[in-house]
C-alpha positions in Angstrom: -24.4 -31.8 -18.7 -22.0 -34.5 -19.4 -19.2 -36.3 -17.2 -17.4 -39.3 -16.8 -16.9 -42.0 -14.4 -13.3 -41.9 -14.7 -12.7 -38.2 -14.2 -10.1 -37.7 -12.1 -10.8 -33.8 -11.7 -14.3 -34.2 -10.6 -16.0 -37.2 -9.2 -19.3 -38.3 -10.4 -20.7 -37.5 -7.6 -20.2 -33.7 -7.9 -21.7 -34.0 -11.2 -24.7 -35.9 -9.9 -25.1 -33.3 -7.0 -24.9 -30.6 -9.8 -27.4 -32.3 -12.6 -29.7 -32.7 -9.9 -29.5 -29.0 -8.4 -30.2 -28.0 -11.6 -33.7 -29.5 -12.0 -35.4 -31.1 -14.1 -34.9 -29.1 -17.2 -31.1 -30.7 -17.1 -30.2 -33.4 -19.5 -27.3 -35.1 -17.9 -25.2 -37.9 -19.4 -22.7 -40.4 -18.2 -20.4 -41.7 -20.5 -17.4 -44.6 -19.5 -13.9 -44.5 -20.2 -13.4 -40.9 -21.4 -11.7 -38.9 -18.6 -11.8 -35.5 -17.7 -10.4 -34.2 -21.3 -11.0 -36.7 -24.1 -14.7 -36.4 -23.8 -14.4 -32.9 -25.2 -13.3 -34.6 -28.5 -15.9 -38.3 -28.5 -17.7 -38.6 -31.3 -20.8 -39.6 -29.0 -20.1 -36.8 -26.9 -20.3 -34.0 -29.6 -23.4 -36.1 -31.6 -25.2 -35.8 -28.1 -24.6 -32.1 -27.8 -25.5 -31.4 -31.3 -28.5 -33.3 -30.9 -29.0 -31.3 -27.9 -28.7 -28.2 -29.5 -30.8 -29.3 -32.3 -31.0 -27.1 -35.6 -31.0 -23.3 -35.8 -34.5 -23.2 -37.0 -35.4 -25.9 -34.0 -34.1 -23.1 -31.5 -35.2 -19.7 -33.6 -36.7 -17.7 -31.0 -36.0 -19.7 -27.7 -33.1 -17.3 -26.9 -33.4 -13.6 -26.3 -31.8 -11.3 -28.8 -31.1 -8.2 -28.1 -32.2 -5.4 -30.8 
């Protein structure tokens, strides 16, 4: 999960609360300065969900297909 501080939309807090309702297994980031609509399109925002999602051959198998 990531948000930003200056999200008008949603306040950090809501994402906190979220993140941490979510457990453990959630990776959440904060990033600064970005707003509710430009961190779709921040370079560090799209490098961290790439490296989140990692390669196709680092995640073969880890989602059910169906047949």
């Amino acid at each position: 999960m990531i948000h930003d501080r200056s999200d008008r939309m949603v306040p950090a807090v809501d994402a906190t609360l979220l993140a941490d309702a979510h457990g453990p297994l959630t990776r959440f980031v904060m990033t600064e300065g970005l707003g509710h609509y430009r961190i779709l399109g921040a370079d560090a925002v799209l490098d961290d969900v790439s490296s989140f999602l990692g390669t196709p051959s680092e995640v073969e198998g880890t989602v059910p297909t169906t047949a």
